[in-house]
C-alpha positions as CSV (number, residue, x, y, z in Angstrom):
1,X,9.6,7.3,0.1
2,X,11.9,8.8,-2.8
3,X,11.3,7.7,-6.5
4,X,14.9,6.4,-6.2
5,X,14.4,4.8,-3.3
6,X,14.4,0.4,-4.0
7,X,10.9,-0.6,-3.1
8,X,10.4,-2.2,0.1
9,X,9.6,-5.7,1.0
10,X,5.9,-6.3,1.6
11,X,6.6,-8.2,4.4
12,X,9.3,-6.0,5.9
13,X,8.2,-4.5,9.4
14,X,9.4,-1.2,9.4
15,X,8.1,0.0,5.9
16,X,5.2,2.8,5.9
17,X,4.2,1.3,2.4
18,X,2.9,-2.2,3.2
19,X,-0.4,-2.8,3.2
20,X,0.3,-6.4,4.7
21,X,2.1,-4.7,8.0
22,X,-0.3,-2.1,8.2
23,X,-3.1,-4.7,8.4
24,X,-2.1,-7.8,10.3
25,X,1.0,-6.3,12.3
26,X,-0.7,-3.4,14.8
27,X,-4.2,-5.9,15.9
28,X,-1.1,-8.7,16.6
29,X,0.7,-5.9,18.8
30,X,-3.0,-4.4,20.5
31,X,-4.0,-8.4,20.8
32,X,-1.0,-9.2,22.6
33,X,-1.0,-5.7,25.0
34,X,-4.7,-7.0,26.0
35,X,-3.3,-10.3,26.4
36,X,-0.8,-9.3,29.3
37,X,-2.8,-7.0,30.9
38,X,-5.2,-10.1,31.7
39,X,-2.0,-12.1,32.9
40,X,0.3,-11.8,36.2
41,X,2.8,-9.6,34.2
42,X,0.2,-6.8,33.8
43,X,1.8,-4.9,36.4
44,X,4.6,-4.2,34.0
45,X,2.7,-1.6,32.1
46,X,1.0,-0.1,35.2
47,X,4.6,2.4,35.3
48,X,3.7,3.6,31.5
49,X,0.0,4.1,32.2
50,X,0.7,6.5,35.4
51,X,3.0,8.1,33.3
52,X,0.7,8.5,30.3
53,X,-2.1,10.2,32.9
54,X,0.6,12.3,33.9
55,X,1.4,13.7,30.3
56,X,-2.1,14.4,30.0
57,X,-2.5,16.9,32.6
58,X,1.5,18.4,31.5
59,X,0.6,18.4,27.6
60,X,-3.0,20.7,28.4
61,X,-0.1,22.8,31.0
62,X,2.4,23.3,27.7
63,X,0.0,24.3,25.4
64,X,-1.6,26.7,27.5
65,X,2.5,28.0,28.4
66,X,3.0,26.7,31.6
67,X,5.9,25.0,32.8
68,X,4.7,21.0,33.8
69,X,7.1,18.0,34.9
70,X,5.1,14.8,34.3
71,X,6.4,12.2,36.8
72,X,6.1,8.6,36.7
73,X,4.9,7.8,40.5
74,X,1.4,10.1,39.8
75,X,2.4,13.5,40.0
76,X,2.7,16.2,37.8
77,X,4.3,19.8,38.8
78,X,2.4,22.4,37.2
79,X,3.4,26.5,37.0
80,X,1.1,28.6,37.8
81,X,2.0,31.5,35.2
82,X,2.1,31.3,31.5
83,X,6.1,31.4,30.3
84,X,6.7,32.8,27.0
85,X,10.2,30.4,27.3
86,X,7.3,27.2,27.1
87,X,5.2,29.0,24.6
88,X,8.3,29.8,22.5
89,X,10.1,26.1,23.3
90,X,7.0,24.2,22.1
91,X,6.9,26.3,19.2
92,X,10.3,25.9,18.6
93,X,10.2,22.2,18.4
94,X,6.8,21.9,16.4
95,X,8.9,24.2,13.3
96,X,11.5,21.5,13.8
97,X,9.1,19.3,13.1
98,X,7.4,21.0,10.3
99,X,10.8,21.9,8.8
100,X,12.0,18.5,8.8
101,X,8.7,17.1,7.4
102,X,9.3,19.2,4.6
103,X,12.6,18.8,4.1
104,X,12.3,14.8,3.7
105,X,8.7,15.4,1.9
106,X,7.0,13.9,4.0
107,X,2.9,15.8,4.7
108,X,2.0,14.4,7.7
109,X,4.7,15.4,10.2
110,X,3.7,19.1,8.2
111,X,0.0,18.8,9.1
112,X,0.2,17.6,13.1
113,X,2.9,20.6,13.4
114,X,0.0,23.3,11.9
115,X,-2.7,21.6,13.8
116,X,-0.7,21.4,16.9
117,X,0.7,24.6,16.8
118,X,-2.5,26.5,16.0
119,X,-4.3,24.8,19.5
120,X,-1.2,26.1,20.9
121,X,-1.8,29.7,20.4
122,X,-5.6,29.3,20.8
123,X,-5.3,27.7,24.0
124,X,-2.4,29.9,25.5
125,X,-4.0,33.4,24.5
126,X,-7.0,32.9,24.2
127,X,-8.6,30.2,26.3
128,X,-9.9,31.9,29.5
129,X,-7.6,30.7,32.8
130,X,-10.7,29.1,34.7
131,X,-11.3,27.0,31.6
132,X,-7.4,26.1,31.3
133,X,-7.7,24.8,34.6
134,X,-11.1,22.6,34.3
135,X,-9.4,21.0,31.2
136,X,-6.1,20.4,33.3
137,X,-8.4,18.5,36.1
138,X,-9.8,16.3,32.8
139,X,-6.7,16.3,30.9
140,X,-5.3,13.3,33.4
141,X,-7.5,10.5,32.7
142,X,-8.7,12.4,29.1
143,X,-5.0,11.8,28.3
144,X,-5.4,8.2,29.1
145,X,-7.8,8.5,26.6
146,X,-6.5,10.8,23.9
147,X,-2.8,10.6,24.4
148,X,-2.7,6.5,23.9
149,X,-4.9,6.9,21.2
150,X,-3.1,9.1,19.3
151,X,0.4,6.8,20.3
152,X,-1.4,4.1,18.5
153,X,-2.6,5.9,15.3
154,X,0.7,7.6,15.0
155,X,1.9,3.7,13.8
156,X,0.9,4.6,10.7
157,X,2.5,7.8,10.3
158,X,5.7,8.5,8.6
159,X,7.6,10.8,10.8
160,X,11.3,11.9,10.2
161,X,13.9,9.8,10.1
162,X,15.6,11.3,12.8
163,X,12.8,10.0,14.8
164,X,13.6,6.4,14.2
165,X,10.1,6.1,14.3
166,X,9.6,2.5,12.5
167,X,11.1,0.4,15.4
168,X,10.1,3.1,18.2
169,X,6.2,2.7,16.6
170,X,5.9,-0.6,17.7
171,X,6.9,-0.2,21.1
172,X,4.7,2.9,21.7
173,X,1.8,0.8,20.0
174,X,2.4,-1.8,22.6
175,X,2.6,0.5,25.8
176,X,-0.4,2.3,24.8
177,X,-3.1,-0.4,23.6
178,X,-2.3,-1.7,26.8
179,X,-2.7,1.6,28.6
180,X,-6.3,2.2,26.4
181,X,-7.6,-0.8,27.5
182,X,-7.1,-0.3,31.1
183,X,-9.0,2.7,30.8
184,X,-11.5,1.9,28.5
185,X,-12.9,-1.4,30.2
186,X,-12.6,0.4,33.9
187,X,-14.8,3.5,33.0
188,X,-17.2,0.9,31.3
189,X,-17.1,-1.1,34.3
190,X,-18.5,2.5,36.3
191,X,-20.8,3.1,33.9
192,X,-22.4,-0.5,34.6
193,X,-21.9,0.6,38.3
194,X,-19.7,-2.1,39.1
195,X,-16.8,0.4,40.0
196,X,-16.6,4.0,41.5
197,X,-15.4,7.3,40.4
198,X,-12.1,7.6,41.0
199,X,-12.1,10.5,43.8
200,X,-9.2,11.9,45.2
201,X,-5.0,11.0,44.4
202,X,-2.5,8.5,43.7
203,X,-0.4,9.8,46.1
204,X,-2.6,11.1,49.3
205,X,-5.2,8.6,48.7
206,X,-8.9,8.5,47.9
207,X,-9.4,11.7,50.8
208,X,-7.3,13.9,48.6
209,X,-9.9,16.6,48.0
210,X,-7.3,18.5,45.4
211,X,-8.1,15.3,43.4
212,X,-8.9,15.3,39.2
213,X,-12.4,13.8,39.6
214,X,-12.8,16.0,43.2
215,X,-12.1,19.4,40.6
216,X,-14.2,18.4,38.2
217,X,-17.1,17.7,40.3
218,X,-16.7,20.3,43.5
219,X,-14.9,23.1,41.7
220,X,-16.3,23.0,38.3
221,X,-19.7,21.6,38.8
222,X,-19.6,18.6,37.0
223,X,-22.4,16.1,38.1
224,X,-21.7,12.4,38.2
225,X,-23.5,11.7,35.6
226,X,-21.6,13.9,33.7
227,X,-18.1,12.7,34.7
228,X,-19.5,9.2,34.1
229,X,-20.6,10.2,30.4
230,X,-18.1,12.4,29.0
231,X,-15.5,9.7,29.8
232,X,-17.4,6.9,28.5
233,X,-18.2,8.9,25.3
234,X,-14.4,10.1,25.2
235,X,-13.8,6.6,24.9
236,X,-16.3,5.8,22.6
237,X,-14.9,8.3,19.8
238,X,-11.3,7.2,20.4
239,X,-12.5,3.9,19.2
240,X,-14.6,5.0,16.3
241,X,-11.4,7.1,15.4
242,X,-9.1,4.2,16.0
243,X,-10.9,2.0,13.7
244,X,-11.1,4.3,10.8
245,X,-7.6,5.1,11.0
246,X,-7.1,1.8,10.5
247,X,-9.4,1.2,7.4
248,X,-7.6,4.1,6.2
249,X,-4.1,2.9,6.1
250,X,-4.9,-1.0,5.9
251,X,-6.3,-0.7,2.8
252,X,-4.0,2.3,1.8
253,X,-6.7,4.9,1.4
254,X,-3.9,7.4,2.9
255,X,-1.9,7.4,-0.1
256,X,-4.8,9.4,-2.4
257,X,-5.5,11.9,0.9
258,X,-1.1,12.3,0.8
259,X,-1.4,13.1,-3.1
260,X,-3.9,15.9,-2.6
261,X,-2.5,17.3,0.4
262,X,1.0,17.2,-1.0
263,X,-0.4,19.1,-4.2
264,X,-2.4,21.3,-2.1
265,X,1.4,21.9,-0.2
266,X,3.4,22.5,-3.4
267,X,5.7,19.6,-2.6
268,X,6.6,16.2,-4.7
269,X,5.8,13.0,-3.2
């Protein structure tokens, strides 16, 4: 927010700057995600769930530069070459994004750009193609993980306004505490051994052997156990990150970490 900008209403939902929204407004959204998934209109959010497994594996195949078409009925089409047109499009976009961060001043849109594009390049040139592939087999349910995650900490940041990101944030909050939770409590429930791994495809059933789980554990060696524990432990640390973000922004810890990293930056708040 501008110096010359009127100060916003504490109790306004789409401010950045409220420590009352911050606090009571994302549990009320997360509660009430929980909430439906336990009632008959839990199907609802079954679409976005698929979908967000789906962007898992096609976010690993862009940042690696290979062409990936997420689709919602549990499919994703993958390329099997690296494009410099996806390298460069990805790229693209994440200066957009850094450009307009600084343009409106605002650190954090900068910072996930850098971070982002940086993993890009690391992952495209220089992370061996046998690995790319093992973290492709992961990246579906990992994204279930990882990718709602980061949709719900992304509440609390500030992104350009061409984003129209304080309405959109509370509908992305929604979809994906409700997508977390499904994963969260089912690979808890294999751990206690009262479901299965989940072999084989949503589309050619539980004898698809070109399944993520069947990959992981016939092509890459991964051992039950392992499956069982890197998920669980995935999990775990989305949680622990989860809850720190929100300490951080509830009690409006973020605003000394944007000073310094605006002076570090050059830029005025």
């Amino acid at each position: 927010m501008n110096d010359d900008d009127p100060p916003a209403s504490p109790y306004d939902p789409l401010s950045f700057d409220s420590g009352i929204v911050n606090a009571v407004l994302p549990p009320l959204v997360v509660a009430l995600a929980i909430g439906i998934k336990h009632t008959f209109f839990g199907f609802l959010l079954e679409g976005f769930h698929v979908w967000i497994h789906e962007f898992g594996h096609a976010t690993v195949a862009w940042l690696t530069g290979k062409r990936a078409l997420p689709l919602p009925f549990g499919w994703t089409n993958v390329g099997d070459e690296r494009s410099l047109f996806v390298y460069f499009g990805v790229l693209f976009l994440l200066v957009v994004m850094f450009v307009a961060g600084a343009k409106e001043r605002k650190i954090w849109p900068m910072l996930i750009a850098v971070v982002l594009a940086l993993a890009q390049g690391w992952m495209t040139w220089l992370l061996p193609e046998a690995r790319a592939k093992m973290w492709l087999d992961f990246a579906g349910v990992g994204g279930e993980f990882y990718l709602a995650a980061a949709m719900m900490a992304l509440f609390y940041v500030q992104l350009p306004e061409k984003f129209k990101w304080g309405a959109c944030r509370y509908v992305f909050l929604f979809i994906a505490a409700g997508s977390f939770y499904s994963t969260f409590s089912f690979w808890k429930k294999v751990k206690r051994g009262e479901e299965g791994i989940p072999y084989g495809s949503m589309i050619n059933g539980e004898e698809d052997a070109g399944g993520d789980m069947n990959g992981l554990h016939d092509v890459f060696g991964w051992t039950q156990r392992e499956i069982i524990h890197t998920y669980n432990n995935l999990g775990d640390a989305c949680v622990v990150v989860l809850a720190v973000v929100y300490l951080v922004f509830a009690l409006r810890l973020d605003r000394v970490a944007g000073r310094w990293l605006v002076r570090i930056g050059g830029l005025e708040e």
